[in-house]
BARO-471266 format. One line per field, with one value per residue: residue in three letters; residue number from 1; chain; x, z, y of N, C-alpha, C, O in turn. Coordinates in Angstrom, 1 decimal. Atoms other than C-alpha are relative to their C-alpha. Layout:
% BARO-471266
rest: [ALA; ...];
nr: [NUM; ...];
kette: [A; ...];
n_X: [X; ...];
n_Z: [Z; ...];
n_Y: [Y; ...];
ca_X: [X; ...];
ca_Z: [Z; ...];
ca_Y: [Y; ...];
c_X: [X; ...];
c_Z: [Z; ...];
c_Y: [Y; ...];
o_X: [X; ...];
o_Z: [Z; ...];
o_Y: [Y; ...];
//
This chain:
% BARO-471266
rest: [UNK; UNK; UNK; UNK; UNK; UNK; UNK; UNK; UNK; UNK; UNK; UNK; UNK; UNK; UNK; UNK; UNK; UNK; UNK; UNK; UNK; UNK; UNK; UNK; UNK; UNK; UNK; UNK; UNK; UNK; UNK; UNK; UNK; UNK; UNK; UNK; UNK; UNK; UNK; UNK; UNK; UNK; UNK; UNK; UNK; UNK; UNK; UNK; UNK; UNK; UNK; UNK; UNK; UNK; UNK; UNK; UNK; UNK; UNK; UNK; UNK; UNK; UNK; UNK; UNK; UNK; UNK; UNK; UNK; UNK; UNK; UNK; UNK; UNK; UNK; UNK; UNK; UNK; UNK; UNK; UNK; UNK; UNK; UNK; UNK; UNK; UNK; UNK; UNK; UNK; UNK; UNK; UNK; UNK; UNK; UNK; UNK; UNK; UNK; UNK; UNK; UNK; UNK; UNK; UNK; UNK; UNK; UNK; UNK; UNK; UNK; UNK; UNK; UNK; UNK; UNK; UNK; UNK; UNK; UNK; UNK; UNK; UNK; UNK; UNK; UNK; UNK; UNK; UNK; UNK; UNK; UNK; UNK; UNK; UNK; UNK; UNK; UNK; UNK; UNK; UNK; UNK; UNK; UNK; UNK; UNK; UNK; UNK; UNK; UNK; UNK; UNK; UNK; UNK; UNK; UNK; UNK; UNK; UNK; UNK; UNK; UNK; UNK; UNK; UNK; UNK; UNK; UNK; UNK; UNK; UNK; UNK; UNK];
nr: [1; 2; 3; 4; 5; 6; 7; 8; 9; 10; 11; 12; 13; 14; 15; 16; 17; 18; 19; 20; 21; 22; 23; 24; 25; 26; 27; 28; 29; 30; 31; 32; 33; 34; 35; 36; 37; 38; 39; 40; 41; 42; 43; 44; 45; 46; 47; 48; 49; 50; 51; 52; 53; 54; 55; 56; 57; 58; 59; 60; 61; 62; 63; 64; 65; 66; 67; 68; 69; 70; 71; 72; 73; 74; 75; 76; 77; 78; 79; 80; 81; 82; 83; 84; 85; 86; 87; 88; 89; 90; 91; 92; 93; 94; 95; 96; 97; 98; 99; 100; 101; 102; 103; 104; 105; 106; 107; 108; 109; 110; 111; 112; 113; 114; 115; 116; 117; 118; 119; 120; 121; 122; 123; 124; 125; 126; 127; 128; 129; 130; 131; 132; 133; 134; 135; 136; 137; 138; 139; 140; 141; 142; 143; 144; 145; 146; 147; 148; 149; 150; 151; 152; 153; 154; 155; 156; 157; 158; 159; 160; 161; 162; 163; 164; 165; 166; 167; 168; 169; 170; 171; 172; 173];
kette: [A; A; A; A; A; A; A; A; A; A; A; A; A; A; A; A; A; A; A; A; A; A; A; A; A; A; A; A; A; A; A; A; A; A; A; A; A; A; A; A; A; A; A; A; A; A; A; A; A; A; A; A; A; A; A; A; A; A; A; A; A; A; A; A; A; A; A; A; A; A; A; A; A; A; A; A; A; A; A; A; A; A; A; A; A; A; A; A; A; A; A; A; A; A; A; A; A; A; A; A; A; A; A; A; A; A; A; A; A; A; A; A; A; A; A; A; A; A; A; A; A; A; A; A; A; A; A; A; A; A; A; A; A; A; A; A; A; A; A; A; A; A; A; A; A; A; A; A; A; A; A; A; A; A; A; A; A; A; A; A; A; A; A; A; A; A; A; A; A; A; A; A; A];
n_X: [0.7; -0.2; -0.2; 0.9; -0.2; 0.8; -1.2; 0.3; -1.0; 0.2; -1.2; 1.3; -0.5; -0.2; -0.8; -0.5; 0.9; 0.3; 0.1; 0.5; -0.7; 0.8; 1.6; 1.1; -0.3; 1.7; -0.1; -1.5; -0.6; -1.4; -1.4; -0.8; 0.6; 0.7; -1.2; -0.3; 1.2; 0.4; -0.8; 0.3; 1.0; -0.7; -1.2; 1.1; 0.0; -1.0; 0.0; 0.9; -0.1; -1.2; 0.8; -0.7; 0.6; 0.5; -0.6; 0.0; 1.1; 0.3; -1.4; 0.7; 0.5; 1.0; 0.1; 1.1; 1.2; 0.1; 1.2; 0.5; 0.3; 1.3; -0.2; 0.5; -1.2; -0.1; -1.7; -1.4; -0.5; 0.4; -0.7; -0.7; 0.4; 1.0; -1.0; -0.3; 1.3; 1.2; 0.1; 0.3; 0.2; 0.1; -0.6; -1.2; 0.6; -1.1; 0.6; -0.9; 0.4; -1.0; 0.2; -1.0; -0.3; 1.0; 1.3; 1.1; 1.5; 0.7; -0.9; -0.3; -1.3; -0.1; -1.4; -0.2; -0.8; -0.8; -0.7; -0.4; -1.6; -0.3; -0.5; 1.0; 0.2; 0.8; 1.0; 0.0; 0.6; 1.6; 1.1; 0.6; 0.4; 1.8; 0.9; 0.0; 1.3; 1.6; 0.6; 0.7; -1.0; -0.3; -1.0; 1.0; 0.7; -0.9; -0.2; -0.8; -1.4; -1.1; 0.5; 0.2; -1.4; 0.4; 0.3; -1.2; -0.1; 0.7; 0.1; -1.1; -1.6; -1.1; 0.0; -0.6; -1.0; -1.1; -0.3; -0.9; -0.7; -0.5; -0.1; -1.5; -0.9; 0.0; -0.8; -1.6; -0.9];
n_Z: [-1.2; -0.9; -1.0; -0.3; -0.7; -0.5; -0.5; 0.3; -0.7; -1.6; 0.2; -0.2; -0.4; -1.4; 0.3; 1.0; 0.9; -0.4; 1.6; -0.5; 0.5; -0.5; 0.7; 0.0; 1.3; 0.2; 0.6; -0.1; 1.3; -0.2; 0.9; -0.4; -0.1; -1.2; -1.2; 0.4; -0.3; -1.6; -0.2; 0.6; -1.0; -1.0; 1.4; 0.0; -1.1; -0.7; 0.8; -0.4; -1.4; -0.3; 0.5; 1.1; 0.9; -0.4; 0.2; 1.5; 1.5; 0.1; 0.5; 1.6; -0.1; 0.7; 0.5; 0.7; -0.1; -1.9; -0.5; 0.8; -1.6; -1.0; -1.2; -0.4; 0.2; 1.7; 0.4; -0.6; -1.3; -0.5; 0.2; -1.0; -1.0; 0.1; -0.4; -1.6; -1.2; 0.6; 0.0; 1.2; -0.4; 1.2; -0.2; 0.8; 0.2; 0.6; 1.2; 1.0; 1.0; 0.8; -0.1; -1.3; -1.6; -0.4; 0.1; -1.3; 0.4; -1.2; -1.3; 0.4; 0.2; 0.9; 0.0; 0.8; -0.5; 1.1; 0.4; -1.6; 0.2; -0.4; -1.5; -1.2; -0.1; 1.0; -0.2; -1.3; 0.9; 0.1; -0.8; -0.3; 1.6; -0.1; -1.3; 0.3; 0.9; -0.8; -1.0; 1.2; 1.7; 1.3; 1.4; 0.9; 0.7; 1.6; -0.5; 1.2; -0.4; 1.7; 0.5; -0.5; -1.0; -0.9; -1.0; -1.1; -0.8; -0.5; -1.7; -0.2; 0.4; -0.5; -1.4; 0.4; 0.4; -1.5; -0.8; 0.1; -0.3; -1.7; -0.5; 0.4; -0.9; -1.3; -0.7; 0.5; -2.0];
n_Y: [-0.2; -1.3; -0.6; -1.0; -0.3; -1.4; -0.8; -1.1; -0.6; -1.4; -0.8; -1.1; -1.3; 0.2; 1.2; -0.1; 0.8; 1.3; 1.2; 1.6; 1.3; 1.3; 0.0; 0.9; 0.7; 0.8; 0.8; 0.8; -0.1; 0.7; -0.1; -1.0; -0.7; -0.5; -0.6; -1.6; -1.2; 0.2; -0.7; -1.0; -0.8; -0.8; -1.1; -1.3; -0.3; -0.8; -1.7; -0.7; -0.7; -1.0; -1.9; -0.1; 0.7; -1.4; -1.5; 0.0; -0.7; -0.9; -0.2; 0.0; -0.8; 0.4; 1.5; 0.0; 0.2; 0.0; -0.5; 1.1; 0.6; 0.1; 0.0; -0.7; -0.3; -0.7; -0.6; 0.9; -0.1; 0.5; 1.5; 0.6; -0.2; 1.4; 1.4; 0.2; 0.7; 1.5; 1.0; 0.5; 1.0; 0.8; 1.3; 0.1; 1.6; -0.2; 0.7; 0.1; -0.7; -0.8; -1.4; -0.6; 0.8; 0.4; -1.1; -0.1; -0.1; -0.8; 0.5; 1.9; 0.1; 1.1; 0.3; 1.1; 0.9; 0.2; -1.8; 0.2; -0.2; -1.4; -0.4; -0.4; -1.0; -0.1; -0.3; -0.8; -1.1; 0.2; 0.2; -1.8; -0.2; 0.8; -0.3; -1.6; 0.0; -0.3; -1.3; -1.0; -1.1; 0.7; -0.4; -1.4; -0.2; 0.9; 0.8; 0.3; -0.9; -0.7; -1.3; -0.7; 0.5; -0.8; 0.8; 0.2; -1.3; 0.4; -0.1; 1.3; -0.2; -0.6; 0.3; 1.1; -0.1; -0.3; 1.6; 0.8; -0.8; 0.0; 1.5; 0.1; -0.5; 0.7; 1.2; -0.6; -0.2];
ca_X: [-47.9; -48.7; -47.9; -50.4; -49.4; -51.3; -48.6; -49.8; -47.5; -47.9; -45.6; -46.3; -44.4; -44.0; -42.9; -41.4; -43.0; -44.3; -44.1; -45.8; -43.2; -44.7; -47.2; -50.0; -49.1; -53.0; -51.0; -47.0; -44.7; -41.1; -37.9; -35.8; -38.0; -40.0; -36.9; -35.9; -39.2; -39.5; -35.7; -36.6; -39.7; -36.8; -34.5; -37.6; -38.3; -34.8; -35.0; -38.2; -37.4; -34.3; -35.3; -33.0; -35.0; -37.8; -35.3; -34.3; -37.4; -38.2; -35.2; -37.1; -38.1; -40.8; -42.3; -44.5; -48.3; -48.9; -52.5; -53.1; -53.6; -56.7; -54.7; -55.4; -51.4; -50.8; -47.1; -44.1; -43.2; -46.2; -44.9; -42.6; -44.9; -47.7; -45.3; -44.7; -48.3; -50.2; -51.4; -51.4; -52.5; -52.0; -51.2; -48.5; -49.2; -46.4; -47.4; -45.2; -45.5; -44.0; -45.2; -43.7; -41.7; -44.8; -48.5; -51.0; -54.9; -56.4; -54.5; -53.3; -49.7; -48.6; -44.9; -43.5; -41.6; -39.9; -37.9; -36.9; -33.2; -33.4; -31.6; -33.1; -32.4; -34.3; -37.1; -37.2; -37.5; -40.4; -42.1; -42.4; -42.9; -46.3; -47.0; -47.0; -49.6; -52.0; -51.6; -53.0; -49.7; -49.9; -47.8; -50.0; -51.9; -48.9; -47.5; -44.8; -41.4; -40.1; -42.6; -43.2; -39.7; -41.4; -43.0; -39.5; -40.5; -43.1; -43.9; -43.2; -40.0; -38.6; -39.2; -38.1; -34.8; -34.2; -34.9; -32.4; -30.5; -30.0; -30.0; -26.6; -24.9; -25.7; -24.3; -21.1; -20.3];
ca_Z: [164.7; 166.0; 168.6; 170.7; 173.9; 175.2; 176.4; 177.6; 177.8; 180.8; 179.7; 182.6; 184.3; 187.7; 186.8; 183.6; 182.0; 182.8; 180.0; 181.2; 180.6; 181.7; 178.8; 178.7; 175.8; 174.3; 171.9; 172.7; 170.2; 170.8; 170.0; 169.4; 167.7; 170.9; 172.9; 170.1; 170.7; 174.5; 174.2; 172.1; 174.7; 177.3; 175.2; 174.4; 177.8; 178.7; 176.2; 177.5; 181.0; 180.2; 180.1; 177.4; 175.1; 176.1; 175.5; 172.1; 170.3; 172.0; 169.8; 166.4; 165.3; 162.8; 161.5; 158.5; 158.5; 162.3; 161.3; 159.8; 163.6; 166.3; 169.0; 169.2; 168.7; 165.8; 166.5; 167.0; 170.4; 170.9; 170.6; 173.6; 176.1; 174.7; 175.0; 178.7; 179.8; 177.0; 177.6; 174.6; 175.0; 172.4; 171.7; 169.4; 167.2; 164.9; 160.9; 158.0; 154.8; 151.9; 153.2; 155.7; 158.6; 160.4; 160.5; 162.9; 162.5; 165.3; 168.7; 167.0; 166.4; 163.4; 163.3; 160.4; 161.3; 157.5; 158.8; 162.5; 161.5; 162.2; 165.2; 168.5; 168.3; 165.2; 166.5; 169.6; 166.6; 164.9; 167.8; 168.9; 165.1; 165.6; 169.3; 167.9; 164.8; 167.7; 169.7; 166.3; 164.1; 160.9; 157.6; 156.3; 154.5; 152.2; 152.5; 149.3; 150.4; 146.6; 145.9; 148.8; 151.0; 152.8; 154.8; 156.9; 158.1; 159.7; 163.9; 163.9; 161.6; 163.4; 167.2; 165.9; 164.6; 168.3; 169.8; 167.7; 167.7; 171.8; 171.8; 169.5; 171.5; 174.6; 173.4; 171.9; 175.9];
ca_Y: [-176.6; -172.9; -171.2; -169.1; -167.3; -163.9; -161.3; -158.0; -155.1; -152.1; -149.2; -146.7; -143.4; -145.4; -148.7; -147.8; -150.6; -154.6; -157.1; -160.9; -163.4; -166.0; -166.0; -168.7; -171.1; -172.6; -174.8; -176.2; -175.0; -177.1; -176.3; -173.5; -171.1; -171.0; -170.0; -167.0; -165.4; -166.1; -164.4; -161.9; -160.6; -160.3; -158.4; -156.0; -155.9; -154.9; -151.7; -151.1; -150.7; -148.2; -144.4; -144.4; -146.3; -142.9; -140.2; -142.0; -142.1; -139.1; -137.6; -138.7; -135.6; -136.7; -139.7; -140.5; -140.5; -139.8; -139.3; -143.2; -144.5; -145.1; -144.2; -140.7; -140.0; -137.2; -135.5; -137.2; -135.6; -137.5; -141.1; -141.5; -140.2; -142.4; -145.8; -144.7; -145.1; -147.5; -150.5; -152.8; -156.6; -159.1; -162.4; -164.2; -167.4; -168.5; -170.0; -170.9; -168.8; -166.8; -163.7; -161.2; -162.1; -161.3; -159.1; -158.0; -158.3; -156.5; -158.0; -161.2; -161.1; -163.8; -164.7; -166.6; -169.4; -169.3; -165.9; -168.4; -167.9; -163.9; -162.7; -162.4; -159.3; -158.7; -160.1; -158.1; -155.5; -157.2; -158.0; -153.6; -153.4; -155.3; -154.6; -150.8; -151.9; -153.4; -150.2; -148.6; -147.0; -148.0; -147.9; -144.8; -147.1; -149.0; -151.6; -152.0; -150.7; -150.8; -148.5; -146.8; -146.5; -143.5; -146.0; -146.9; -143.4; -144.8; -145.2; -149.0; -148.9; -146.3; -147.4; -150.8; -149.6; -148.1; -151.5; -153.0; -150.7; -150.5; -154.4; -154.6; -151.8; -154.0; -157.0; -154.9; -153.9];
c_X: [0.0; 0.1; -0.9; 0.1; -0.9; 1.7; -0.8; 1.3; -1.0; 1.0; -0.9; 1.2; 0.7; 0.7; 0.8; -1.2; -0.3; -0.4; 0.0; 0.8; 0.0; -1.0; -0.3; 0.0; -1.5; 0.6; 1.8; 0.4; 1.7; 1.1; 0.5; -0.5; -0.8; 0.6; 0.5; -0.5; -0.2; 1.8; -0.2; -0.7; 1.3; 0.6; -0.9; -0.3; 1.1; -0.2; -1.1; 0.1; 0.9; -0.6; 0.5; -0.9; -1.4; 0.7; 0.4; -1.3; -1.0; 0.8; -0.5; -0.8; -1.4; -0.4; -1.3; -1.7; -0.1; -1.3; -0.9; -0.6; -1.6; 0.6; 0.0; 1.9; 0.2; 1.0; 0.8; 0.5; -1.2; 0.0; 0.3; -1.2; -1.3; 0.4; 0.0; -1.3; -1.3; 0.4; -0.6; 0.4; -0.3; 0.5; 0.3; -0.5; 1.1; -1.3; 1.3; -0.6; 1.0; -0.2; 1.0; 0.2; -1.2; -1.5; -0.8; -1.2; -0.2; 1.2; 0.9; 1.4; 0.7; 1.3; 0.1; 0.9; 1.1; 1.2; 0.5; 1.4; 0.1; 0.5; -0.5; 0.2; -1.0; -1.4; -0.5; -0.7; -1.4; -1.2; -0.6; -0.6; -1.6; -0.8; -0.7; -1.4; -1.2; -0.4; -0.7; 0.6; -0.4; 1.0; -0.7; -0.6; 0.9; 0.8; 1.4; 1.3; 0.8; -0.3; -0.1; 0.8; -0.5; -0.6; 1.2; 0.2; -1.3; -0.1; 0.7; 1.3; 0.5; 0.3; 0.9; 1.1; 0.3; 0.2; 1.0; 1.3; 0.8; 0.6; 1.8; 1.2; 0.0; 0.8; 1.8; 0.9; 0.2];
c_Z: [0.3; 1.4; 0.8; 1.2; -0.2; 0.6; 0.7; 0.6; 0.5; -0.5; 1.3; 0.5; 1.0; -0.3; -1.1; -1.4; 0.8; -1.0; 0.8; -1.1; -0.4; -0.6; 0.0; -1.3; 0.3; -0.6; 0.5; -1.1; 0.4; -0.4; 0.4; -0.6; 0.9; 0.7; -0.7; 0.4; 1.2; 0.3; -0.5; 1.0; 1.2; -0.8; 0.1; 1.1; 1.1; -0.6; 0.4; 1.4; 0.3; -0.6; -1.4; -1.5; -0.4; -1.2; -1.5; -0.9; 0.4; -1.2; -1.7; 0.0; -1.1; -0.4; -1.4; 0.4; 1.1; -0.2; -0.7; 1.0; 0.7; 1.1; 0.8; -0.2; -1.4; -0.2; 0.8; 1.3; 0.7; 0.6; 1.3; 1.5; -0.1; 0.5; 1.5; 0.4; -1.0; 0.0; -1.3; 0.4; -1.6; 0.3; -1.4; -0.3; -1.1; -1.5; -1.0; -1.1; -1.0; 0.0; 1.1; 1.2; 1.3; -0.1; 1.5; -0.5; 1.6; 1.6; 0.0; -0.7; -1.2; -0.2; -0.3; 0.1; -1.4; 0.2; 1.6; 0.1; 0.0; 1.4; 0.7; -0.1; -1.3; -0.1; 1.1; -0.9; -0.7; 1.2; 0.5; -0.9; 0.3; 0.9; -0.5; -0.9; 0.9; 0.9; -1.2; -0.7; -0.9; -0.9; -1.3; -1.1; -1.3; 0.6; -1.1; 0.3; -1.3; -0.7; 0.4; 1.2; 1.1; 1.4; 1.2; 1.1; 1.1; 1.5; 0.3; -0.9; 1.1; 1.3; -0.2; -0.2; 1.2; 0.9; -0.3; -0.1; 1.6; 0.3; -0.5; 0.6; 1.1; -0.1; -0.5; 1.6; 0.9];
c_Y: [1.5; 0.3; 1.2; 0.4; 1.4; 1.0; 1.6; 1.3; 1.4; 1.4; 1.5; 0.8; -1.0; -1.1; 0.0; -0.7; -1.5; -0.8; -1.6; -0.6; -1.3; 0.0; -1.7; -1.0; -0.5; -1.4; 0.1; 0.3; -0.4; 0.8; 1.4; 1.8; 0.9; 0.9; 1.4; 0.8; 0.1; 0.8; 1.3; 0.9; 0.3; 0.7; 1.0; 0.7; 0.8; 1.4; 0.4; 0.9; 0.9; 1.5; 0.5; -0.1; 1.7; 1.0; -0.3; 0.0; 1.2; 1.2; 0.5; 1.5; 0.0; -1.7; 0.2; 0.2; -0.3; -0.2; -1.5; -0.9; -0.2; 0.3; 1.7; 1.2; 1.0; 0.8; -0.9; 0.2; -0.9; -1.9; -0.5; 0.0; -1.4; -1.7; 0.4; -0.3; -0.8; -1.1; -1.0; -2.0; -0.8; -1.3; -0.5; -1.4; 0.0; -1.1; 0.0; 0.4; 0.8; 1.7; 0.4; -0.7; 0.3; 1.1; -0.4; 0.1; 0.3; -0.2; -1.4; 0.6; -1.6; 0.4; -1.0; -0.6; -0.2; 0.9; -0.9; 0.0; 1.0; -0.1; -0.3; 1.6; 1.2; -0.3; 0.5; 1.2; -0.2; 0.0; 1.4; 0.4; -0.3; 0.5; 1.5; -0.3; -0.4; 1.1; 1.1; 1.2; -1.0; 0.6; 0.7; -0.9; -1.3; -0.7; -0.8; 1.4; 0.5; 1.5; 1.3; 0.5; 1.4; -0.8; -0.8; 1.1; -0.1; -0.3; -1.3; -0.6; 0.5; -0.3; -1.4; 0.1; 0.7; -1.0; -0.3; 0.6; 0.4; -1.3; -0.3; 1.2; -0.6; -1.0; 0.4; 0.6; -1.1];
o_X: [1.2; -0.4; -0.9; -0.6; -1.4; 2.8; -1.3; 2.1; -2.0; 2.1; -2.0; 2.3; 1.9; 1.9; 1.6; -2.0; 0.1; -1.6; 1.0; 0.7; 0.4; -2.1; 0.5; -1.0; -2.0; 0.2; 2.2; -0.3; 2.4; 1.1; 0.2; -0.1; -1.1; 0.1; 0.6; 0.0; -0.6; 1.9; 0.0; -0.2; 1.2; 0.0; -0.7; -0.3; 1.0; -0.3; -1.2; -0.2; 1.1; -1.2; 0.0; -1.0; -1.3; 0.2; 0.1; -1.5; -2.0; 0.0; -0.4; -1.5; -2.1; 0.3; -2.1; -1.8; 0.2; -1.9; -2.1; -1.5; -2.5; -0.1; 0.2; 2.0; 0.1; 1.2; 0.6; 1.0; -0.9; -0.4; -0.3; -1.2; -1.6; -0.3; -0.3; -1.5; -2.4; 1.5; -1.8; 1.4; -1.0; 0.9; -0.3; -1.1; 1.6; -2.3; 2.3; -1.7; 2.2; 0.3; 2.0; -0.5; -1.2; -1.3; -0.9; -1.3; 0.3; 2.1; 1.3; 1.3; 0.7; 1.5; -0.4; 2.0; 2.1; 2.0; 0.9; 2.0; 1.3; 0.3; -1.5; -0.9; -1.4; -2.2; -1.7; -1.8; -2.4; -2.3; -1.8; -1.7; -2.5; -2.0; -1.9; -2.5; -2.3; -1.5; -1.0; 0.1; -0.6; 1.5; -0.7; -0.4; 0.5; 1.3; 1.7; 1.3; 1.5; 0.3; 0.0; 0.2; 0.0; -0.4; 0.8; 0.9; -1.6; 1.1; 1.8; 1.9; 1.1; 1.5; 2.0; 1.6; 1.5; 1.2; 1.8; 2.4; 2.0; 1.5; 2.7; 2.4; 1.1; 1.5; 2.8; 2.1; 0.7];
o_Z: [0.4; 2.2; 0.3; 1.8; -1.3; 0.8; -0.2; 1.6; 0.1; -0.1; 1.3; 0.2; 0.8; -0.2; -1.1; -2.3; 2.0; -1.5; 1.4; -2.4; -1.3; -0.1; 0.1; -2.0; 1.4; -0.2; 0.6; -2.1; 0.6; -1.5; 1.4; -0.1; 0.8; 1.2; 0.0; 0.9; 1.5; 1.5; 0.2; 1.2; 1.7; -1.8; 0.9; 1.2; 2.1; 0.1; 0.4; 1.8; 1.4; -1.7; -2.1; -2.3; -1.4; -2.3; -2.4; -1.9; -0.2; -1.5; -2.5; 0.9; -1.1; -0.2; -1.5; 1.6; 1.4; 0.9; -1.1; 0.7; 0.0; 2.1; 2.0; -0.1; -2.5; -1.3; 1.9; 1.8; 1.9; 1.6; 1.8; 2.3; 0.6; 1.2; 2.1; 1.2; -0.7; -0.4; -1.6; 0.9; -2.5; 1.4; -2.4; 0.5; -1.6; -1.3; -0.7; -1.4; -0.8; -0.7; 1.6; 1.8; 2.1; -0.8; 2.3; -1.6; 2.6; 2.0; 0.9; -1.5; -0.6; -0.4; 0.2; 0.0; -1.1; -0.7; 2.4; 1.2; -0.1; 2.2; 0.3; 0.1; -1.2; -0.9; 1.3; -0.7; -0.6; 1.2; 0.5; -0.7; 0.2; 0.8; -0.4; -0.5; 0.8; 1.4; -0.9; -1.2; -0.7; -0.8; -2.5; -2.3; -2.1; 1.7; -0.9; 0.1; -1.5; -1.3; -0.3; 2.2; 2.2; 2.6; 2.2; 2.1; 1.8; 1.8; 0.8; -0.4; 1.9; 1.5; 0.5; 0.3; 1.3; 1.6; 0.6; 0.1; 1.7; 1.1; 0.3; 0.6; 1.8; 0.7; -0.3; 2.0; 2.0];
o_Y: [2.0; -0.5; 2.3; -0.5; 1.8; 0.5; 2.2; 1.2; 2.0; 1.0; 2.2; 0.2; -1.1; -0.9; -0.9; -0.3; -1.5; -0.8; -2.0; -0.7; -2.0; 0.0; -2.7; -0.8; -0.8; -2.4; 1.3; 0.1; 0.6; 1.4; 2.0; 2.8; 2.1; 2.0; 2.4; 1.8; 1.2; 1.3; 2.3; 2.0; 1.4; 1.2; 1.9; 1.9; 1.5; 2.4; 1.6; 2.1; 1.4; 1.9; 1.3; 0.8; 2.3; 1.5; 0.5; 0.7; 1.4; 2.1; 1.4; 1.8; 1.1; -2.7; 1.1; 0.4; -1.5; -0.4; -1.5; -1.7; 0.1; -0.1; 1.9; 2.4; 0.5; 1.3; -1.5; -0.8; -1.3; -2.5; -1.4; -0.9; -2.4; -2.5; -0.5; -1.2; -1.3; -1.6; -1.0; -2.4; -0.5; -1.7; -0.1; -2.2; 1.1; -1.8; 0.7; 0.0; 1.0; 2.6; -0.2; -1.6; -0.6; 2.1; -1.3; 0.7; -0.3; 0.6; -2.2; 1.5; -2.7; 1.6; -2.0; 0.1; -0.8; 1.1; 0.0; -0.2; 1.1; -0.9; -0.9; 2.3; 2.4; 0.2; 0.1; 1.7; 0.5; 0.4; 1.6; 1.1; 0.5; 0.9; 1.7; 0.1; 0.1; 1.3; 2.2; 2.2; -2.2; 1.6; 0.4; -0.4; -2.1; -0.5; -2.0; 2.6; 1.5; 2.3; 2.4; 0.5; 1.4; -0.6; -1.4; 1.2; 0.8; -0.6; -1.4; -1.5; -0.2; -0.2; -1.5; -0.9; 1.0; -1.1; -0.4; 0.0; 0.7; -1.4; -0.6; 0.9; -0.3; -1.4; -0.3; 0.7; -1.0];
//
């Protein structure tokens, strides 16, 4: 069965941010998978709303292929400010597969239910990972980490690894 909810997230100056919880299921997806990912968006939600979250990947002092995007973003100081006031609207459908734990096509979010034994806090990380690919970073292009490990230097690696990164110091206090 998939899973198809809408989500949109708000990231702005005044409110910080606004992430819809209460997303719109089209199709019922049971169980406990449902509950990871519906944990996971708070989780994300909490690192979103801490200035911290800001000031750290303001911090990054570079990233790979800044210039592989549509969002108009092309230095790294530009990053953080962009996350405080874009709005990026997608929606999440879950599939079973031997591919990656999940991809983005345009605003469509695909999350593989073969990978539903990751953290929550890991998918707090995929899920920015992605949101970030429909706000239009990409992974300059490649997509083969064996080959091409420069790609971890990439917008949604690195933002990703500050989510999860904030999430496991939160639950260590």
């Amino acid at each position: 069965m998939k899973m198809i909810f809408v989500v949109s997230l708000f990231l702005s100056a005044s409110a910080v941010h606004a992430l819809d919880l209460e997303p719109t299921f089209q199709r019922k997806l049971k169980g406990s998978f449902k509950s990871k990912i519906q944990l996971a968006l708070e989780n994300l939600e909490t690192v979103l709303a801490s200035p911290e979250f800001y000031e750290r990947v303001a911090s990054i002092k570079s990233y790979t292929c800044m210039d592989s995007h549509s969002n108009g973003v092309t230095l790294a100081r530009q990053v953080a400010p962009y996350l405080k006031k874009a709005k990026i609207s997608f929606s999440l459908r879950s599939y079973w597969g031997w591919s990656a734990v999940a991809a983005t096509e345009g605003s469509v979010i695909s999350l593989n239910k073969r990978y539903k034994k990751n953290s929550v806090n890991a998918w707090s990380n995929t899920l920015i990972h992605e949101i970030l690919h429909a706000g239009g970073f990409g992974h300059c292009g490649l997509n083969d980490i064996s080959r091409y490990p420069h790609i971890l230097e990439a917008v949604p690696y690195k933002v990703g690894d500050v989510v999860e990164e904030m999430l496991d110091e939160l639950e260590e206090d």
